[in-house]
TORKESE-789191 format. One record per atom (N, C-alpha, C): residue in three letters; atom name; residue number from 0; x, y negated, z. Coordinates in steps of 0.001 Angstrom, whole numbers, plus 500000, padded with zeros to 6 digits. Each point is the difference from the previous one (the first is absolute). Example, Ala and Ser with C-alpha at 12.3 -4.5 7.8 and 13.67 -1.06 7.14 Angstrom:
BEGIN
resn->ALA	name->N	resi->0	east->513190	north->505690	up->507800;
resn->ALA	name->CA	resi->0	east->499110	north->498810	up->500000;
resn->ALA	name->C	resi->0	east->500900	north->498800	up->500000;
resn->SER	name->N	resi->1	east->499650	north->498950	up->499280;
resn->SER	name->CA	resi->1	east->500820	north->498810	up->500060;
resn->SER	name->C	resi->1	east->499230	north->498910	up->500730;
This chain:
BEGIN
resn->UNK	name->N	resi->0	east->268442	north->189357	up->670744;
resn->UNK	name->CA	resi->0	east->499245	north->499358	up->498938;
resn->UNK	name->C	resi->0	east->499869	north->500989	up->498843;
resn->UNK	name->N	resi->1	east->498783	north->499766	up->499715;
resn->UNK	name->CA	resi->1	east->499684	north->501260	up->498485;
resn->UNK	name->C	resi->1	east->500568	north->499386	up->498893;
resn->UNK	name->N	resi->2	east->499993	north->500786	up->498952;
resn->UNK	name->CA	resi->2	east->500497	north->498925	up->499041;
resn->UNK	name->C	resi->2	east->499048	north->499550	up->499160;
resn->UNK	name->N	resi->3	east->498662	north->500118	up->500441;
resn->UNK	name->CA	resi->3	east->498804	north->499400	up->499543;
resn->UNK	name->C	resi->3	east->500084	north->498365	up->500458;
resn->UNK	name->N	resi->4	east->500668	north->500115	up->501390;
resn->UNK	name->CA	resi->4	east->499871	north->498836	up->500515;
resn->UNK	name->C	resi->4	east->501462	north->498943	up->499959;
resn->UNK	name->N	resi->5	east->501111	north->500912	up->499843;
resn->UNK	name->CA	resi->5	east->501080	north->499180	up->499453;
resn->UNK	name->C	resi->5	east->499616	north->499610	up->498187;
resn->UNK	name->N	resi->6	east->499324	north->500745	up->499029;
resn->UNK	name->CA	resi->6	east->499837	north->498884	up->499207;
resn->UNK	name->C	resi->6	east->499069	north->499326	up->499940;
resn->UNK	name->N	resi->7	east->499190	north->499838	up->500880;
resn->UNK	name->CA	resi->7	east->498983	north->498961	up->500233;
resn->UNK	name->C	resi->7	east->500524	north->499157	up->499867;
resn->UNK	name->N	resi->8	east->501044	north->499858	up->501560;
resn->UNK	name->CA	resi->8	east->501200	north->498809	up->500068;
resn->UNK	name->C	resi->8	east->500105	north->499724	up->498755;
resn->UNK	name->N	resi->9	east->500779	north->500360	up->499445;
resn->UNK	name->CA	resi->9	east->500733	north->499788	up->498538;
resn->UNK	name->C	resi->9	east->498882	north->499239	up->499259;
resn->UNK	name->N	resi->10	east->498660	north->500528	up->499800;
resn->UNK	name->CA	resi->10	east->499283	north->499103	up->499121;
resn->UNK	name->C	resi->10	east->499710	north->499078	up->500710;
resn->UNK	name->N	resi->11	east->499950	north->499811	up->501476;
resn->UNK	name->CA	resi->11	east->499560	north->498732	up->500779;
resn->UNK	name->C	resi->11	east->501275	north->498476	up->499519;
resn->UNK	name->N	resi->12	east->500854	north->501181	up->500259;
resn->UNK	name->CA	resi->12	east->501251	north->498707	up->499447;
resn->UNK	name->C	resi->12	east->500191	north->499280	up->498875;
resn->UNK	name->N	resi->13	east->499272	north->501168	up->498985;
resn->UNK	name->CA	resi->13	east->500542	north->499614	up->498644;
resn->UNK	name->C	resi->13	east->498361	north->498684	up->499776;
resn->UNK	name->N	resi->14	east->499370	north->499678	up->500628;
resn->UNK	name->CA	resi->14	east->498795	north->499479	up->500213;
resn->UNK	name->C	resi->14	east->498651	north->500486	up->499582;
resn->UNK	name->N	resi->15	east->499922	north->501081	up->500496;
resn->UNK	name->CA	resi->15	east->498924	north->501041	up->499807;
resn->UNK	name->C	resi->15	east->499072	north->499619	up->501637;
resn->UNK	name->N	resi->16	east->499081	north->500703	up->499804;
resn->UNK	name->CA	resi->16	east->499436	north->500502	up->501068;
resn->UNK	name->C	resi->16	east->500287	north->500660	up->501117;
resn->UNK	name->N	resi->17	east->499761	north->498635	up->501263;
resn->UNK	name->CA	resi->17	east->500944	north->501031	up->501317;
resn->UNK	name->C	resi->17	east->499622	north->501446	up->500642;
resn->UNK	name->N	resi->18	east->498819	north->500130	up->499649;
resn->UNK	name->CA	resi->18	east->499492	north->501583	up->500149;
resn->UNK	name->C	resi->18	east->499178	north->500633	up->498736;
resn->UNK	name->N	resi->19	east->500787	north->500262	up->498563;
resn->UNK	name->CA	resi->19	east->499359	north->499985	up->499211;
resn->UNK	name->C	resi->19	east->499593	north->501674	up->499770;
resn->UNK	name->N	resi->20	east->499292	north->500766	up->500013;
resn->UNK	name->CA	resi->20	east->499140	north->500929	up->500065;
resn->UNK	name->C	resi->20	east->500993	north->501170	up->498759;
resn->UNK	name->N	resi->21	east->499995	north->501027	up->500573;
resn->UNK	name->CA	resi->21	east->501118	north->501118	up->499444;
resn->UNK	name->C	resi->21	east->499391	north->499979	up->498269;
resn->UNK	name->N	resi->22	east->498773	north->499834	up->499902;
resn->UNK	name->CA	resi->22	east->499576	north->500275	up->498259;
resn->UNK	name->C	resi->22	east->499915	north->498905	up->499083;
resn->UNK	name->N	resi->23	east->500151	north->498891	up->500652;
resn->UNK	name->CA	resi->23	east->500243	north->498521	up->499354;
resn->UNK	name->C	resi->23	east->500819	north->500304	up->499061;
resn->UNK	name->N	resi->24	east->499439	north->499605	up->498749;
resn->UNK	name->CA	resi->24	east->500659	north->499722	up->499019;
resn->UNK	name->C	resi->24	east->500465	north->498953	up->500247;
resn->UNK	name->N	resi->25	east->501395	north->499684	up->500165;
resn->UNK	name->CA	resi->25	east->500985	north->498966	up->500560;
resn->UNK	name->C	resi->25	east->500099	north->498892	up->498856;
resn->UNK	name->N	resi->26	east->499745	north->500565	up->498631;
resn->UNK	name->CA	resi->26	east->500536	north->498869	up->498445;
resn->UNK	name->C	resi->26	east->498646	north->499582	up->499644;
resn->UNK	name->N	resi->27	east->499071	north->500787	up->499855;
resn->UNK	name->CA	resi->27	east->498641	north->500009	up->499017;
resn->UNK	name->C	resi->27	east->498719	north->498944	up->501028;
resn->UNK	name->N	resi->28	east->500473	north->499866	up->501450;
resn->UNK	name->CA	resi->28	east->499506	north->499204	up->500671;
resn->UNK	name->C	resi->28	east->500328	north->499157	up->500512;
resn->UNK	name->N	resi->29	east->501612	north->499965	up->499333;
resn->UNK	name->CA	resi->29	east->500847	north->498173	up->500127;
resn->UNK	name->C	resi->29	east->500281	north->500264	up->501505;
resn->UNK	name->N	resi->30	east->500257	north->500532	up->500530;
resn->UNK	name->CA	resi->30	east->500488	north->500626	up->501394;
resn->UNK	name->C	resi->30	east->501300	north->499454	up->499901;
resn->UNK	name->N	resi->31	east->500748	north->500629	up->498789;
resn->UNK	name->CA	resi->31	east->501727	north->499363	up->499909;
resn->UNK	name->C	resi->31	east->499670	north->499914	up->498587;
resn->UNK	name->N	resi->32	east->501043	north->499133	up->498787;
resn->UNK	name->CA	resi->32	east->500163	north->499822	up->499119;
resn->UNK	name->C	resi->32	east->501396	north->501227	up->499315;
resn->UNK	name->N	resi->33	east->499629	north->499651	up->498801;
resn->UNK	name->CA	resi->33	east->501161	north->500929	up->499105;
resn->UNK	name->C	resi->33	east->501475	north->499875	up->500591;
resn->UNK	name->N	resi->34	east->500334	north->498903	up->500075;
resn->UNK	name->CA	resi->34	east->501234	north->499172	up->500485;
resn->UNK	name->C	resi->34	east->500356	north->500819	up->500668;
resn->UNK	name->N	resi->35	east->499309	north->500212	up->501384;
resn->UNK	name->CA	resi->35	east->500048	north->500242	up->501424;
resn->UNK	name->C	resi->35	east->500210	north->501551	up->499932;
resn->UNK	name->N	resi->36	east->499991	north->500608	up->498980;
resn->UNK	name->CA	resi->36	east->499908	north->501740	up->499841;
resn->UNK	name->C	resi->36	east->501884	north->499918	up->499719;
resn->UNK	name->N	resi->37	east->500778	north->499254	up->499705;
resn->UNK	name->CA	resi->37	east->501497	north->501075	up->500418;
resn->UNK	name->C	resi->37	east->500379	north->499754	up->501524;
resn->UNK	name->N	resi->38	east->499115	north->498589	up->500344;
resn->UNK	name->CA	resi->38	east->501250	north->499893	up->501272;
resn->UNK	name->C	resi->38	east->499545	north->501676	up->500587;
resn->UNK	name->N	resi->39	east->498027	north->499893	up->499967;
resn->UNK	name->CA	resi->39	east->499453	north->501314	up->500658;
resn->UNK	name->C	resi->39	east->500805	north->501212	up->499805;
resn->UNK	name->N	resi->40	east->500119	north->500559	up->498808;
resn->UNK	name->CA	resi->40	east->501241	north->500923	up->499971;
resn->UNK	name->C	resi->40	east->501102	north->500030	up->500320;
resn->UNK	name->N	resi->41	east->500633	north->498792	up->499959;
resn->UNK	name->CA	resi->41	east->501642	north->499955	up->500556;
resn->UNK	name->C	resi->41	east->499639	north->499808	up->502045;
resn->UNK	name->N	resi->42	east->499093	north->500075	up->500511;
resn->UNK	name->CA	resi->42	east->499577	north->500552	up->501348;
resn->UNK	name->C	resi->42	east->499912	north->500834	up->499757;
resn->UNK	name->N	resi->43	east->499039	north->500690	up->499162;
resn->UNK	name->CA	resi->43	east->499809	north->501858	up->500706;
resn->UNK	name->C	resi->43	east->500873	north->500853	up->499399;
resn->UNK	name->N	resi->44	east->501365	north->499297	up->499245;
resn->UNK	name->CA	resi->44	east->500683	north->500867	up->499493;
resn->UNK	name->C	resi->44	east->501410	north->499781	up->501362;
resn->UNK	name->N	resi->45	east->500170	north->499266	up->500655;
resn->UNK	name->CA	resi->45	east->500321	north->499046	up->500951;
resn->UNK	name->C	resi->45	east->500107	north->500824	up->501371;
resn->UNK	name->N	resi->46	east->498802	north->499993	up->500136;
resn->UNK	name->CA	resi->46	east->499242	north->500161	up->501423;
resn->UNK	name->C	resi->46	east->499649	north->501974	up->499902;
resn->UNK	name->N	resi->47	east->499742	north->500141	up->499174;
resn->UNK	name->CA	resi->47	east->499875	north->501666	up->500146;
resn->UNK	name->C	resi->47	east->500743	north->500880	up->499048;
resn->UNK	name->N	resi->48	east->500930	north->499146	up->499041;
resn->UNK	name->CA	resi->48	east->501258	north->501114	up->499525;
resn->UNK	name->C	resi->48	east->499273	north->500777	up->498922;
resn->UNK	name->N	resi->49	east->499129	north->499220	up->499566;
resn->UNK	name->CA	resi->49	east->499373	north->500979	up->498675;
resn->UNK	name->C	resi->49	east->500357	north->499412	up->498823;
resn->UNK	name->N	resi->50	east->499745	north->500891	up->498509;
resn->UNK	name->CA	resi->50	east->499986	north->499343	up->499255;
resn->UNK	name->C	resi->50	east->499175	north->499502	up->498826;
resn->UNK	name->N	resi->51	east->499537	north->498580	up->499614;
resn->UNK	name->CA	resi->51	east->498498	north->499997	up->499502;
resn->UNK	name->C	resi->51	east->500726	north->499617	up->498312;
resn->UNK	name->N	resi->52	east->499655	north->500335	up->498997;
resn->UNK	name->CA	resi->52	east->500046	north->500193	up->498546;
resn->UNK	name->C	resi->52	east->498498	north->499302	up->499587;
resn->UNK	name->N	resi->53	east->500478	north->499565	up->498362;
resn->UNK	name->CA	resi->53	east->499384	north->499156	up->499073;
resn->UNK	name->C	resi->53	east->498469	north->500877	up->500280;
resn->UNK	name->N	resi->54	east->500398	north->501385	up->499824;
resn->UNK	name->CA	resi->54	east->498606	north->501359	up->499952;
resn->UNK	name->C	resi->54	east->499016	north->499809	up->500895;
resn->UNK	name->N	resi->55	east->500418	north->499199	up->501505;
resn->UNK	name->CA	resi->55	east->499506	north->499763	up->501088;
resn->UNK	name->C	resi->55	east->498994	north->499276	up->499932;
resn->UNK	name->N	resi->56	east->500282	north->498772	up->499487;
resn->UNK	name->CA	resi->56	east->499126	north->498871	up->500002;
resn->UNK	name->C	resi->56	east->499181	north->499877	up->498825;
resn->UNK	name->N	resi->57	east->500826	north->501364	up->498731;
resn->UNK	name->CA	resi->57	east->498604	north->499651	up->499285;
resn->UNK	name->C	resi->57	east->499059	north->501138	up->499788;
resn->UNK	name->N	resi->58	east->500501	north->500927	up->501430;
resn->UNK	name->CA	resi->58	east->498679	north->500913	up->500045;
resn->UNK	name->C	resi->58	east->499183	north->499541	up->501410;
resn->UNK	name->N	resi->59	east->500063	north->498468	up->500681;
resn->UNK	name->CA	resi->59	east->499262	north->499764	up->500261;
resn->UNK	name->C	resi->59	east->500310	north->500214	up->501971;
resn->UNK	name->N	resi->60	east->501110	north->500432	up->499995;
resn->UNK	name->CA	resi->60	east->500442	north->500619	up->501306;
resn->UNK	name->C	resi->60	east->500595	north->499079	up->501123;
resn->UNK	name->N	resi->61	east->499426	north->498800	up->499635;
resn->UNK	name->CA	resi->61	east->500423	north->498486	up->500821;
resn->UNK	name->C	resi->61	east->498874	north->499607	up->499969;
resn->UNK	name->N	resi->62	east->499274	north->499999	up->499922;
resn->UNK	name->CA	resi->62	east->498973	north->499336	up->499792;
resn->UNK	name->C	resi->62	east->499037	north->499515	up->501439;
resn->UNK	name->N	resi->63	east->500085	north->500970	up->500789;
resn->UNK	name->CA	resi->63	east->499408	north->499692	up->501471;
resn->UNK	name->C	resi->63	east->500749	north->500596	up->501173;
resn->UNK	name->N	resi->64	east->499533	north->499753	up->501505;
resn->UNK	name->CA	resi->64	east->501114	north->500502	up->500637;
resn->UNK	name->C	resi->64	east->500319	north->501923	up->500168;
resn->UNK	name->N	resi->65	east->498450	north->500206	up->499358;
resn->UNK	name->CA	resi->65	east->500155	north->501698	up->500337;
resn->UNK	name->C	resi->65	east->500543	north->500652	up->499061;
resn->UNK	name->N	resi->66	east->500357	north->498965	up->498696;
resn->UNK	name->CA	resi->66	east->500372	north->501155	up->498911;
resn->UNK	name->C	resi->66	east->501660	north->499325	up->500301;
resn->UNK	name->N	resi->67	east->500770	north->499390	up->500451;
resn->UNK	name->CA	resi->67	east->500979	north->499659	up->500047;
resn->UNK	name->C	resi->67	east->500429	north->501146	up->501193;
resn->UNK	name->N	resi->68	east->498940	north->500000	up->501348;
resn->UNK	name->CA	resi->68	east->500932	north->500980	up->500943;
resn->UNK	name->C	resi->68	east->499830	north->501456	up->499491;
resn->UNK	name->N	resi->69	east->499338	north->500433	up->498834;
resn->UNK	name->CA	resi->69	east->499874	north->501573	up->499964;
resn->UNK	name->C	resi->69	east->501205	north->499733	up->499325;
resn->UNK	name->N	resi->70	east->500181	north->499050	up->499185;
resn->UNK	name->CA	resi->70	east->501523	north->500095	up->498855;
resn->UNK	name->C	resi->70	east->500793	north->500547	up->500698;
resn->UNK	name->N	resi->71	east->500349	north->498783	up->501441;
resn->UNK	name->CA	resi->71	east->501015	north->499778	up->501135;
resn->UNK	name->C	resi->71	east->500056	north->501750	up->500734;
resn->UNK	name->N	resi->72	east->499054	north->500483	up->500027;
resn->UNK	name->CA	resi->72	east->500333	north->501386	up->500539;
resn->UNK	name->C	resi->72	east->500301	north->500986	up->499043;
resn->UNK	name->N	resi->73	east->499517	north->499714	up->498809;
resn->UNK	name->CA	resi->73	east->500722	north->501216	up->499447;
resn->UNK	name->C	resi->73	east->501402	north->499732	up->499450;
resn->UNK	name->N	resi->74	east->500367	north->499404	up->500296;
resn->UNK	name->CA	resi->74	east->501252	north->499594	up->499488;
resn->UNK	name->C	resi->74	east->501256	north->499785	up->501368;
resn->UNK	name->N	resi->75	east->499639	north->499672	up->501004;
resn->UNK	name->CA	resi->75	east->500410	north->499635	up->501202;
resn->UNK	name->C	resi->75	east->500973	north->500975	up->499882;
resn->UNK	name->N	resi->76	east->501037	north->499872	up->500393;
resn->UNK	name->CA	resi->76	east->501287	north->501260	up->500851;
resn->UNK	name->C	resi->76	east->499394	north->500715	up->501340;
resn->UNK	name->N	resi->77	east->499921	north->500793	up->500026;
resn->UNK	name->CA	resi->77	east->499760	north->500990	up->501059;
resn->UNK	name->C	resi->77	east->500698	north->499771	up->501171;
């Protein structure tokens, strides 16, 4: 599984869209609500061992699934 497609999951769960498209703005199109943005981080901090900061979310780097997995790789452990 890519991890395009494991956080799909993640937004499918959190009640997003079950195949919601890598550039979806996930908040700005009510995809998921504000609420729903720590459990999202406490998964991908969870699930891939990274770590996401206040800087993250307010430069915009959660926001859909492709800007969350470039985060997820540059940050990933080798």
């Amino acid at each position: 599984m890519t991890i395009n497609d494991a956080l799909r999951v993640h937004v499918h769960q959190l009640g997003g869209p079950p195949a919601a498209a890598d550039e979806l703005d996930l908040f700005a199109t009510g995809a998921l609500a504000s609420m729903q943005l720590l459990e999202l981080i406490t998964a991908v901090e969870d699930d891939f061992r990274v770590r996401i900061d206040e800087r993250d979310i307010q430069a915009g780097r959660l926001r859909s699934i492709a800007t969350i997995a470039a985060l997820i790789s540059e940050r990933r452990p080798s």
